[in-house]
Residue frames relative to the residue before (quaternion, step in Angstrom):
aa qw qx qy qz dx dy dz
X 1.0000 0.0000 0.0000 0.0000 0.00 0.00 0.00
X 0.1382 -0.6919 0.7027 0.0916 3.51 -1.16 0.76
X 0.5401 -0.4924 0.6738 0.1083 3.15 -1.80 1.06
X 0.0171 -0.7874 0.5978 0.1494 3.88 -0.48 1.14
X 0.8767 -0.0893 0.1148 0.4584 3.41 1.09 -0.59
X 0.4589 -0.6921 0.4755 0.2903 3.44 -1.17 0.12
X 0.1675 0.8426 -0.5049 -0.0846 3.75 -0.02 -0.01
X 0.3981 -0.7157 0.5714 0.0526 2.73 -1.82 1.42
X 0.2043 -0.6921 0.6533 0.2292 4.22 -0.45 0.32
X 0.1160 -0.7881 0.6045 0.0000 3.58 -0.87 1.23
X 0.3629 -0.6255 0.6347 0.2724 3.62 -0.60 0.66
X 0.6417 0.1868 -0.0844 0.7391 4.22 0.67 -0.62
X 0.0220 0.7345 -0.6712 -0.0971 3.53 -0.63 0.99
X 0.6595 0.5151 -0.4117 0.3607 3.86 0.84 -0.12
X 0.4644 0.7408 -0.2678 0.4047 3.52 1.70 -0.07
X 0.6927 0.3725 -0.0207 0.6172 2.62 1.23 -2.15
X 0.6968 0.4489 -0.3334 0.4493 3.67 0.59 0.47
X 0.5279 0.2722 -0.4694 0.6534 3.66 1.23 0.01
X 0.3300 0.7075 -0.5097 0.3616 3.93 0.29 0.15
X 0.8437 0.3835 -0.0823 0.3665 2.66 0.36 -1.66
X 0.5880 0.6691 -0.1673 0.4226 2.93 1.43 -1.41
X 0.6080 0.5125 -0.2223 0.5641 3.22 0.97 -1.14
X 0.7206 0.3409 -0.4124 0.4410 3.92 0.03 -0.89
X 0.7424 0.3833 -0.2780 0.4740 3.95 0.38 -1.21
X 0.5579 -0.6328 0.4867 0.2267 3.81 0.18 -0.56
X 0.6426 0.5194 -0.3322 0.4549 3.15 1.85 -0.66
X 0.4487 -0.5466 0.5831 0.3999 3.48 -1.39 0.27
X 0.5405 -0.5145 0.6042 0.2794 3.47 -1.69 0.65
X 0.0643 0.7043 -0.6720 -0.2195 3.11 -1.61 0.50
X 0.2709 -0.7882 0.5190 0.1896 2.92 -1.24 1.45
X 0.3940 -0.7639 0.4966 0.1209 3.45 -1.12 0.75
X 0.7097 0.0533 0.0050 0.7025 3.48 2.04 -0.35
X 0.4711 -0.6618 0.4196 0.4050 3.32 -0.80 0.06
X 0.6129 0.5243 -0.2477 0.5368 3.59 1.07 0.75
X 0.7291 0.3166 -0.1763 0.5806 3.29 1.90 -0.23
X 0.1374 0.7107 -0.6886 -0.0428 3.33 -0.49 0.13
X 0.1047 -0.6793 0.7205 0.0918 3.72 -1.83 0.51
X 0.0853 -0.7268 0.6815 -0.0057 3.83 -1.08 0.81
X 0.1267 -0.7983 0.5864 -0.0529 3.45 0.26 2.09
X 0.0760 -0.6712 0.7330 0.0797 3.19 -1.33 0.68
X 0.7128 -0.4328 0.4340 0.3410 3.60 -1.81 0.20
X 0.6908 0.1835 -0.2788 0.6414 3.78 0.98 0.02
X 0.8789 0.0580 0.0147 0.4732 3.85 0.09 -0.20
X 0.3826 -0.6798 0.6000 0.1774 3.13 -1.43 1.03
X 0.0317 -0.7484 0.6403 0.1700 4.17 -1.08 0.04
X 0.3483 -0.7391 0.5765 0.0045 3.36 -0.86 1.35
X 0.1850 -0.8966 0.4019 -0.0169 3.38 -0.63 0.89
X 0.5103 0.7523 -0.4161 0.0245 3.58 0.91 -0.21
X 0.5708 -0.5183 0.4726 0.4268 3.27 -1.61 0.15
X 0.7526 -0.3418 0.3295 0.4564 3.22 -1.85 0.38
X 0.7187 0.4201 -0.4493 0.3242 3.86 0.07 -0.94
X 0.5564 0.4828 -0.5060 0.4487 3.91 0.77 0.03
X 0.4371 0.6438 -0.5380 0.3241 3.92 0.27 -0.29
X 0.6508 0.4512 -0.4931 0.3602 3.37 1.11 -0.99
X 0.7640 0.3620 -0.3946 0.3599 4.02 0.34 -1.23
X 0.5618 0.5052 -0.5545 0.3488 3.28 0.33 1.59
X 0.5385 -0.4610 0.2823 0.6464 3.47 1.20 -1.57
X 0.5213 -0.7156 0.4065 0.2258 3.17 -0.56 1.20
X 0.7155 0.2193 -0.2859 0.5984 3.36 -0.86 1.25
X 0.5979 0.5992 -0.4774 0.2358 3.86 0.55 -0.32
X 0.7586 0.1806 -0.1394 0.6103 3.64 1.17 -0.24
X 0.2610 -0.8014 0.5375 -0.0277 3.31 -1.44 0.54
X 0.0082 -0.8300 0.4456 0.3354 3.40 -0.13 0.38
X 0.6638 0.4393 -0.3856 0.4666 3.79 -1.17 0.41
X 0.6705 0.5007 -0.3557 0.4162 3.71 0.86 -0.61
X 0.5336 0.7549 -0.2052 0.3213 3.72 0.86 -0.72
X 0.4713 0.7753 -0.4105 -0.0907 3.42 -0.09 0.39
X 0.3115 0.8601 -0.2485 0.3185 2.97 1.81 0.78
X 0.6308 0.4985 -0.3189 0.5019 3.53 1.65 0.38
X 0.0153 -0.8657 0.4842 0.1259 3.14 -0.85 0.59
X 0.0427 -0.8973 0.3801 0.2204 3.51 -0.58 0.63
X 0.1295 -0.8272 0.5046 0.2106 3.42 -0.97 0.55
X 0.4823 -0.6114 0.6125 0.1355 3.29 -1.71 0.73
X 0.0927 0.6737 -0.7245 -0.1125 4.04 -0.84 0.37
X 0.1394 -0.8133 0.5246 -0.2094 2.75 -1.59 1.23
X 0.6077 -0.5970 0.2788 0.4434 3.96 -0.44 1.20
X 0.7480 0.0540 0.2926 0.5932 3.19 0.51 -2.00
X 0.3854 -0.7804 0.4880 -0.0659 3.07 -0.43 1.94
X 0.4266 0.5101 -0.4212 0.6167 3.60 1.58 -0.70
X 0.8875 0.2297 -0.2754 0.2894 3.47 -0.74 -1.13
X 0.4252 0.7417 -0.3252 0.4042 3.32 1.02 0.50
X 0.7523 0.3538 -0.0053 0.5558 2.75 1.16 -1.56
X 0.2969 0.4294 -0.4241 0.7400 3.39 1.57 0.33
X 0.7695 0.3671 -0.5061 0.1303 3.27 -1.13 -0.46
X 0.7279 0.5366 0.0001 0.4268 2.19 1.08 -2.26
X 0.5468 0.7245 -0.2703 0.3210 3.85 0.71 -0.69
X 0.6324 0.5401 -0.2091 0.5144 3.50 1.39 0.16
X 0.7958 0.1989 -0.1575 0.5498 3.25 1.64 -0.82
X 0.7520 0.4142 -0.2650 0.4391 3.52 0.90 0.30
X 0.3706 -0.8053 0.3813 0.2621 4.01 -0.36 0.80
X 0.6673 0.2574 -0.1858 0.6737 3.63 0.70 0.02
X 0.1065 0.7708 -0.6255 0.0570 3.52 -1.19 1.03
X 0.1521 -0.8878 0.4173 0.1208 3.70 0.10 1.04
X 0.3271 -0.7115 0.6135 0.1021 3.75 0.02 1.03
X 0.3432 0.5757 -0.7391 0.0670 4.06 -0.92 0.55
X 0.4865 -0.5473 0.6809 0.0080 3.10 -1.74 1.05
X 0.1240 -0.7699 0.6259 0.0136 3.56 -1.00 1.09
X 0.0019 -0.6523 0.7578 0.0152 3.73 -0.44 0.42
């Protein structure tokens, strides 16, 4: 089995795509104007807006209600990250692996 993707339901999917855009660096490709996906070399993120929930089961996702996902990012240099990034996002969690 292969993991195609993660997907997020956005109430503002063009928000919650320069979001994204903005943390990875990658442009979004949008396959609809209701989808958008920002593939990277280890993981895909799925984006859709609330009106896709339906071609699953209506009511099965929400957007804003969720807080049960978490994503993570690995990265060279966590300093310059957090520099970068530290202007456009309100909560930044720093963890250290040893």
């Amino acid at each position: 089995m292969k993991l195609a993707s993660a997907r997020l339901i956005a109430s503002d999917i063009k928000k919650m795509v320069g979001f994204y855009e903005m943390v990875t660096g990658q442009s979004a490709e949008w396959l609809a104007p209701v989808f958008g996906e920002i593939v990277t070399p280890s993981a895909t993120l799925a984006i859709g807006s609330a009106e896709t929930v339906a071609l699953f089961r209506e009511g099965s996702a929400e957007p804003s209600a969720d807080r049960s996902v978490v994503i993570e990012f690995q990265v060279d240099d966590v300093d310059a990250e957090f520099v970068r990034l530290r202007g456009g996002v309100e909560l930044l969690y720093r963890t250290l692996i040893f």
